[in-house]
TORTI-185557 format. One record per atom (N, C-alpha, C, O): residue number from 1; residue in three letters; atom name; x, y, z. Coordinates in steps of 0.02 Angstrom, whole numbers, plus 50000, padded with zeros to 5 digits. Each point is the difference from the previous one (the first is absolute). Example, Ala and Ser with C-alpha at 12.3 -4.5 7.8 and 13.67 -1.06 7.14 Angstrom:
2
{pt 1, "Ala", "N", {50660, 49716, 50390}}
{pt 1, "Ala", "CA", {49955, 50059, 50000}}
{pt 1, "Ala", "C", {50045, 50060, 50000}}
{pt 1, "Ala", "O", {50052, 49999, 50033}}
{pt 2, "Ser", "N", {49930, 50054, 49931}}
{pt 2, "Ser", "CA", {50042, 50059, 50003}}
{pt 2, "Ser", "C", {49961, 50055, 50037}}
{pt 2, "Ser", "O", {50025, 50055, 50008}}
***
This chain:
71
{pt 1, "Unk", "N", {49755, 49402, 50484}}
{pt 1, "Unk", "CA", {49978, 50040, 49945}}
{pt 1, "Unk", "C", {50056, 50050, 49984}}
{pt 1, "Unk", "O", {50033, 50025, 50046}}
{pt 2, "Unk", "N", {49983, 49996, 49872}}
{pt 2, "Unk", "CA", {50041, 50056, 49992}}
{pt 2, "Unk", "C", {49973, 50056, 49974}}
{pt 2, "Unk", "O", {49943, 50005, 49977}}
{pt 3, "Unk", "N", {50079, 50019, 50026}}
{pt 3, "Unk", "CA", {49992, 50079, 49957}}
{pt 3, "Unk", "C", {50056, 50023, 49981}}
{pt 3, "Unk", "O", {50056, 49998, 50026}}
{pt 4, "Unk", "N", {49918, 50037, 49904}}
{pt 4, "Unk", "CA", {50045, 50019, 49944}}
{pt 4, "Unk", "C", {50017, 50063, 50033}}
{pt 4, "Unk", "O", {49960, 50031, 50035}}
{pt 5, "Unk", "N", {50123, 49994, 49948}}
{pt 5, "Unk", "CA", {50010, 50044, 50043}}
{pt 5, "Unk", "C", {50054, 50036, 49908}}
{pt 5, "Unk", "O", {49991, 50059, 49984}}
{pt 6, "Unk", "N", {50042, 49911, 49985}}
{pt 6, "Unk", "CA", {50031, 50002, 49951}}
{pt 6, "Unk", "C", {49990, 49966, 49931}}
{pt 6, "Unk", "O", {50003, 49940, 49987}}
{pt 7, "Unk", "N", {49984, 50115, 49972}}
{pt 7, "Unk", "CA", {50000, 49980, 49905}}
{pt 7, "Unk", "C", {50054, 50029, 49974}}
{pt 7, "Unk", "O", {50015, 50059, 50012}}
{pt 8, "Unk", "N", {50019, 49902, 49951}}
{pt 8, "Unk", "CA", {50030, 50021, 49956}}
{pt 8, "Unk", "C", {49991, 49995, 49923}}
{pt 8, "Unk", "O", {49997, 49941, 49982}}
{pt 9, "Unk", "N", {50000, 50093, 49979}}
{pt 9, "Unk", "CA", {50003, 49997, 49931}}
{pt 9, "Unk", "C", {50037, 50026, 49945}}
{pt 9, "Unk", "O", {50007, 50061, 49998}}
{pt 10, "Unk", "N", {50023, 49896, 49947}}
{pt 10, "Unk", "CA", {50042, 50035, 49959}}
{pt 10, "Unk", "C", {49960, 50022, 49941}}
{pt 10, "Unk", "O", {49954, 49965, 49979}}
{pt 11, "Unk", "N", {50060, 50084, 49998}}
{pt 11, "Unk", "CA", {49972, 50043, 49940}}
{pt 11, "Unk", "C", {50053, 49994, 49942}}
{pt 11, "Unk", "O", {50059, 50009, 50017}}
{pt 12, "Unk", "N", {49928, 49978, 49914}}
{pt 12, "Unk", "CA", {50050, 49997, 49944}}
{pt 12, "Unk", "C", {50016, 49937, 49995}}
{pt 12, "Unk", "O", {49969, 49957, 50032}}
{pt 13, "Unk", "N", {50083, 50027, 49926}}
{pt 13, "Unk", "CA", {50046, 49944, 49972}}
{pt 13, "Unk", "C", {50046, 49968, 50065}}
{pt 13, "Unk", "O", {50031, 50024, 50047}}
{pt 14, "Unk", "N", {49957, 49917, 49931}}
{pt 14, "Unk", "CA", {50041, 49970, 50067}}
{pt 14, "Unk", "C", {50092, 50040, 50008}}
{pt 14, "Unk", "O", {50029, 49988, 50053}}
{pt 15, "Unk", "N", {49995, 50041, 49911}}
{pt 15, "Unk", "CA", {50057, 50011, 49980}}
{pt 15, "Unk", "C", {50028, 50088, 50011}}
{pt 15, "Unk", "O", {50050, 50033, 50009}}
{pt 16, "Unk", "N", {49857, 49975, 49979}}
{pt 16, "Unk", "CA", {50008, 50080, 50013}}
{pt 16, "Unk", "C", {49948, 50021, 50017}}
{pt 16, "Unk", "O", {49963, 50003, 49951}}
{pt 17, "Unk", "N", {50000, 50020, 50116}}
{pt 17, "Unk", "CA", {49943, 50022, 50014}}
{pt 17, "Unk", "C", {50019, 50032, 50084}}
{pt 17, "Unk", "O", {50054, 50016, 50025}}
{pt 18, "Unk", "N", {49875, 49984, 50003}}
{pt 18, "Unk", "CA", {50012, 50036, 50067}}
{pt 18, "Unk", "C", {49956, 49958, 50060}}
{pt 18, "Unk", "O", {49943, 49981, 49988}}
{pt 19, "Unk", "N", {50076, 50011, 50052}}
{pt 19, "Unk", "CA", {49959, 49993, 50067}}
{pt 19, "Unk", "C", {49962, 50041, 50033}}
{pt 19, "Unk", "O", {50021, 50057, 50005}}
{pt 20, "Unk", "N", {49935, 49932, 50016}}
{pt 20, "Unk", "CA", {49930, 50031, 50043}}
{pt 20, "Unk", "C", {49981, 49960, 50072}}
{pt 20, "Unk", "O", {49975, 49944, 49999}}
{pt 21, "Unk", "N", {50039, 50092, 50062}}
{pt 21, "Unk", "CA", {49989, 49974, 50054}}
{pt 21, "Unk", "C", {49911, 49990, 50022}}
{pt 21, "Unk", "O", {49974, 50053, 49981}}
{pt 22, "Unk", "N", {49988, 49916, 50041}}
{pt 22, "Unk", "CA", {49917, 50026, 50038}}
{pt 22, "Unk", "C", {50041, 49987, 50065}}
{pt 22, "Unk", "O", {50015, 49940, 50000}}
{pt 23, "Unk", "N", {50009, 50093, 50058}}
{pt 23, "Unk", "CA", {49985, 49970, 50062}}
{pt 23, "Unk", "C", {49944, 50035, 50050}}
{pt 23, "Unk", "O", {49960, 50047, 49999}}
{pt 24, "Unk", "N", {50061, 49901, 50044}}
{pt 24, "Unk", "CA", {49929, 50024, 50073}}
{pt 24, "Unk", "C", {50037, 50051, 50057}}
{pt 24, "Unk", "O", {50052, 49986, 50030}}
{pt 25, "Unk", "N", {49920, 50057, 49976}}
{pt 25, "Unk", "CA", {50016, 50019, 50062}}
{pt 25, "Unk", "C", {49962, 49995, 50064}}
{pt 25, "Unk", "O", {49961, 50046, 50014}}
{pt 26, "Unk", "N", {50044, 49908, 50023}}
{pt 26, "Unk", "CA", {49947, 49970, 50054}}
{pt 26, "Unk", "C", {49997, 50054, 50041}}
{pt 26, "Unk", "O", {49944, 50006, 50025}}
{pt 27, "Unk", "N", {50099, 50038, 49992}}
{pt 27, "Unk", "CA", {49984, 50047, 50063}}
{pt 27, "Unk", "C", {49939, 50048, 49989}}
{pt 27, "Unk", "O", {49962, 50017, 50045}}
{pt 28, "Unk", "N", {50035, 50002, 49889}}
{pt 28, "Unk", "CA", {49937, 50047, 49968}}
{pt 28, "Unk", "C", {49956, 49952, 49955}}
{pt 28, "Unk", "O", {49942, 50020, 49996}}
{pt 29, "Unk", "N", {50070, 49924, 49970}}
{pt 29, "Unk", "CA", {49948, 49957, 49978}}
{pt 29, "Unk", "C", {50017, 50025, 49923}}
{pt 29, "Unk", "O", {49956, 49982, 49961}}
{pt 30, "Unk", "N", {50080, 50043, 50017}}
{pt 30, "Unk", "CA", {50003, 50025, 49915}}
{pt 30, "Unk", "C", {50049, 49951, 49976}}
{pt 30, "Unk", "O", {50048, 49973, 50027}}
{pt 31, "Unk", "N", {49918, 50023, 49896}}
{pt 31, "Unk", "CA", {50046, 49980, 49964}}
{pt 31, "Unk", "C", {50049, 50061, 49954}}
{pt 31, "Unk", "O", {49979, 50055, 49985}}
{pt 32, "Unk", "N", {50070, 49925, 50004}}
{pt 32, "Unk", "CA", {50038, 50047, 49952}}
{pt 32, "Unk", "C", {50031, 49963, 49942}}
{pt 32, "Unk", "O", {50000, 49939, 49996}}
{pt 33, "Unk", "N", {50032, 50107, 49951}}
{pt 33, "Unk", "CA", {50021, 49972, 49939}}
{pt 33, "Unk", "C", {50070, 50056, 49996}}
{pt 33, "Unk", "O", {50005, 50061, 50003}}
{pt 34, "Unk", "N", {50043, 49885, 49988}}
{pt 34, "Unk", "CA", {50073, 50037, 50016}}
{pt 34, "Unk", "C", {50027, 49970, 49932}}
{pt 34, "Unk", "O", {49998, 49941, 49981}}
{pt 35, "Unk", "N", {50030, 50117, 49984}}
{pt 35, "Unk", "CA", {50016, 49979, 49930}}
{pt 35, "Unk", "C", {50083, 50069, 50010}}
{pt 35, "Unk", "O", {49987, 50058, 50018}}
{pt 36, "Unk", "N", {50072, 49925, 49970}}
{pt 36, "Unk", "CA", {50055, 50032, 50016}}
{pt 36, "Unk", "C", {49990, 50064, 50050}}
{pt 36, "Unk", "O", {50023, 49979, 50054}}
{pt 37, "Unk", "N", {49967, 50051, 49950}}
{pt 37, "Unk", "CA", {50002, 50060, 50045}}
{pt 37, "Unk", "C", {49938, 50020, 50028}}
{pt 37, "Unk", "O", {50000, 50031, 50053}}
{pt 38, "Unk", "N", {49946, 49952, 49917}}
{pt 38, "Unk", "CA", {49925, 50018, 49988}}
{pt 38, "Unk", "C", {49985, 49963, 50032}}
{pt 38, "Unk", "O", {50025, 49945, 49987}}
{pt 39, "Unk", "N", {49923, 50057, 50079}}
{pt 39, "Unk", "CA", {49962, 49965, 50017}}
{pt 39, "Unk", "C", {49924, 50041, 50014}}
{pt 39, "Unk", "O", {49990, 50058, 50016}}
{pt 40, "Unk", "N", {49971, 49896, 49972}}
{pt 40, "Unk", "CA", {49919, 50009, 50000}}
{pt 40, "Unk", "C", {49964, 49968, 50030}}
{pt 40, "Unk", "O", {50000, 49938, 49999}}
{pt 41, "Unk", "N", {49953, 50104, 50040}}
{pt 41, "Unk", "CA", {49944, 49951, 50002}}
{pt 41, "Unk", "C", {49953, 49987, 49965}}
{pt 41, "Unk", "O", {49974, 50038, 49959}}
{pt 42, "Unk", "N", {50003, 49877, 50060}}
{pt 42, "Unk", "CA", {49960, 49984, 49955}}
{pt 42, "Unk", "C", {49938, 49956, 50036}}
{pt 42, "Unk", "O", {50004, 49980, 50058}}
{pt 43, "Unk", "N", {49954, 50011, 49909}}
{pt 43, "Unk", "CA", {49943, 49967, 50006}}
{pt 43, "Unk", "C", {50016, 49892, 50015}}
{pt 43, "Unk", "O", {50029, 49962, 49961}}
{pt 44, "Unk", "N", {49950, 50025, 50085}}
{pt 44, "Unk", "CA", {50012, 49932, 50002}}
{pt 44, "Unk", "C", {49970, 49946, 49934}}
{pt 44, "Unk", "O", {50015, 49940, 49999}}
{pt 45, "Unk", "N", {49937, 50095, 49946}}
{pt 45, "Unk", "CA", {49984, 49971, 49962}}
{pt 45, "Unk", "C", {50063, 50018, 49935}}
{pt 45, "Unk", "O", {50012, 49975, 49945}}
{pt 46, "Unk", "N", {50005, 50055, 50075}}
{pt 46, "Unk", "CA", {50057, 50026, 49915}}
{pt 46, "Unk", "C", {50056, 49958, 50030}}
{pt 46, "Unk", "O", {50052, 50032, 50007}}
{pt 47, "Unk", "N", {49949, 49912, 50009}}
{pt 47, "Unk", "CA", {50069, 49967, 50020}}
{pt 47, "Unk", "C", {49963, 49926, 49936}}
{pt 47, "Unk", "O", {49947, 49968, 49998}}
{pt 48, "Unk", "N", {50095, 50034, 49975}}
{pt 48, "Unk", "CA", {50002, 49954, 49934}}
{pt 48, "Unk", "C", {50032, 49928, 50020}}
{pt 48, "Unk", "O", {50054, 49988, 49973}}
{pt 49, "Unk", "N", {49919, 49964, 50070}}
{pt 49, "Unk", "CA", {50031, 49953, 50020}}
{pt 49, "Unk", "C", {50006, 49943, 49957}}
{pt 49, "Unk", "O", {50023, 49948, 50024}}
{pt 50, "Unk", "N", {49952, 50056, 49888}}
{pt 50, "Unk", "CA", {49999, 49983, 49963}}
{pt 50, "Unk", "C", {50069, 49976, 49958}}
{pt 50, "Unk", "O", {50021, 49948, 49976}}
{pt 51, "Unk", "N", {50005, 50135, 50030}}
{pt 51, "Unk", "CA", {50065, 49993, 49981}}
{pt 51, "Unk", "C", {50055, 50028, 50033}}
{pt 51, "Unk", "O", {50041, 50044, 49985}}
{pt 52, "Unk", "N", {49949, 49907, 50076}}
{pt 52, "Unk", "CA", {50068, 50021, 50048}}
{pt 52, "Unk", "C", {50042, 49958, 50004}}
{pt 52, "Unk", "O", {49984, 49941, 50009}}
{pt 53, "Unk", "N", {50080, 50076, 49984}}
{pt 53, "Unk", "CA", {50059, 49975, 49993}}
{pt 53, "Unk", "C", {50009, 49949, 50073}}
{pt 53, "Unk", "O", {50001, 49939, 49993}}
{pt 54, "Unk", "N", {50004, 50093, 50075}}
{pt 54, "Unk", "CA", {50017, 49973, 50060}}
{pt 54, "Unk", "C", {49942, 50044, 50037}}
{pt 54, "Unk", "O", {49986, 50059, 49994}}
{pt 55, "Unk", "N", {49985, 49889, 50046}}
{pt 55, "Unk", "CA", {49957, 50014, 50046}}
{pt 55, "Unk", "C", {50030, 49991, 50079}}
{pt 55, "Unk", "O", {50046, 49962, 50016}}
{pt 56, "Unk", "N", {49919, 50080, 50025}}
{pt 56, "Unk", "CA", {50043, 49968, 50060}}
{pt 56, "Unk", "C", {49947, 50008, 50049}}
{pt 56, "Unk", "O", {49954, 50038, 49983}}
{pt 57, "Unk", "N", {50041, 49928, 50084}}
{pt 57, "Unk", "CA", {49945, 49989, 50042}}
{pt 57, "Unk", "C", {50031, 49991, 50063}}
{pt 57, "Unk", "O", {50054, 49975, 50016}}
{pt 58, "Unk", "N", {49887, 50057, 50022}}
{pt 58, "Unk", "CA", {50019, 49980, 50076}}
{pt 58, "Unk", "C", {49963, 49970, 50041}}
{pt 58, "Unk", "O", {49941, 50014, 49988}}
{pt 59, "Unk", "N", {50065, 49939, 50068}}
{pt 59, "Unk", "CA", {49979, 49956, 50044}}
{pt 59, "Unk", "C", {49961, 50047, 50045}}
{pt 59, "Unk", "O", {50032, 50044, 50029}}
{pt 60, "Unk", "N", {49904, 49952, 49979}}
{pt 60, "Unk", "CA", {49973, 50045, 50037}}
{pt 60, "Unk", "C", {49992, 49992, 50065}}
{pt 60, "Unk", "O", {49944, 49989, 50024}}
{pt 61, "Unk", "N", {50104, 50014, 50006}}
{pt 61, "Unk", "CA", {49986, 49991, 50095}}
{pt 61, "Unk", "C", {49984, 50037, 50069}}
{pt 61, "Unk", "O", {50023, 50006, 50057}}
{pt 62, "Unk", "N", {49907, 50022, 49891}}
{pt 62, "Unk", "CA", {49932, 49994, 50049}}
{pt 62, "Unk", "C", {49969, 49922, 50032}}
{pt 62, "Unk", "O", {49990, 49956, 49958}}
{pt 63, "Unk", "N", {50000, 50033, 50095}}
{pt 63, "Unk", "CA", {49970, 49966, 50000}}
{pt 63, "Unk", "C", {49900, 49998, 49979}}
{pt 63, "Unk", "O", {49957, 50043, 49992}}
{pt 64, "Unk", "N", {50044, 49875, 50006}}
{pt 64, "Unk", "CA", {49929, 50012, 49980}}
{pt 64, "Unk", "C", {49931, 49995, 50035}}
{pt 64, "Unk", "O", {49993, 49943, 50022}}
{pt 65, "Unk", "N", {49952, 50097, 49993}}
{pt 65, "Unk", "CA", {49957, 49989, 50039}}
{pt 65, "Unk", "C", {49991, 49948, 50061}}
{pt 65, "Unk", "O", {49993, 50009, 50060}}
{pt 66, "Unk", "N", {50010, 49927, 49896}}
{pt 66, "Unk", "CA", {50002, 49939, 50031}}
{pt 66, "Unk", "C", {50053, 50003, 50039}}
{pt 66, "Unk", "O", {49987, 49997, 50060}}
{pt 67, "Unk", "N", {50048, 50007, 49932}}
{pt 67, "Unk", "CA", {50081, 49995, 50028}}
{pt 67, "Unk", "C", {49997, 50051, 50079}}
{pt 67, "Unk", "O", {50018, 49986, 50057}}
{pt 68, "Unk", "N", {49959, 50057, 49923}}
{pt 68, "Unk", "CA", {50000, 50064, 50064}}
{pt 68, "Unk", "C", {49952, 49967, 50029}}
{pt 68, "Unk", "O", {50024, 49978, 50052}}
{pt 69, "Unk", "N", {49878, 49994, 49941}}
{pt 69, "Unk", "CA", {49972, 49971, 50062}}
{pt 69, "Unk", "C", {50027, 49947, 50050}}
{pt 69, "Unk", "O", {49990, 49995, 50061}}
{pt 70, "Unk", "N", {50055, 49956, 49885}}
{pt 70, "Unk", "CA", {50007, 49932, 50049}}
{pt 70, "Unk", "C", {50078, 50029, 50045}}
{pt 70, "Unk", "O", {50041, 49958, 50019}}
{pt 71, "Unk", "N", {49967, 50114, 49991}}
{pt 71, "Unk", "CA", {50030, 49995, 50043}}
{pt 71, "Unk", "C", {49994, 50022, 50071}}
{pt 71, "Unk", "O", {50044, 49985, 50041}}
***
């Protein structure tokens, strides 16, 4: 299983506009929104995965329930 850890999205004209980061910060569980200098937090529902440029994900290696009895 993954989990989304990175959104990216461009804002404007392909030629001239801006980028907007959502990432995760796993150590506290927040998401944030990093746009040039500015970063915010934000709500895990205001991440627009609709119109994201590059998404990025990670391999989650927890193991799983099952996995921890049969040993």
């Amino acid at each position: 299983m993954y989990d989304l850890v990175a959104n990216i999205v461009h804002d404007g004209e392909p030629s001239n506009g801006t980028y907007r980061v959502h990432l995760y910060h796993k150590g506290i569980g927040k998401w944030y929104e990093i746009q040039d200098l500015h970063v915010t937090d934000i709500l895990p529902q205001m991440i627009t995965l609709t119109e994201a440029y590059i998404q990025i994900y990670e391999l989650r290696t927890t193991p799983s329930p099952t996995a921890m009895s049969e040993g």
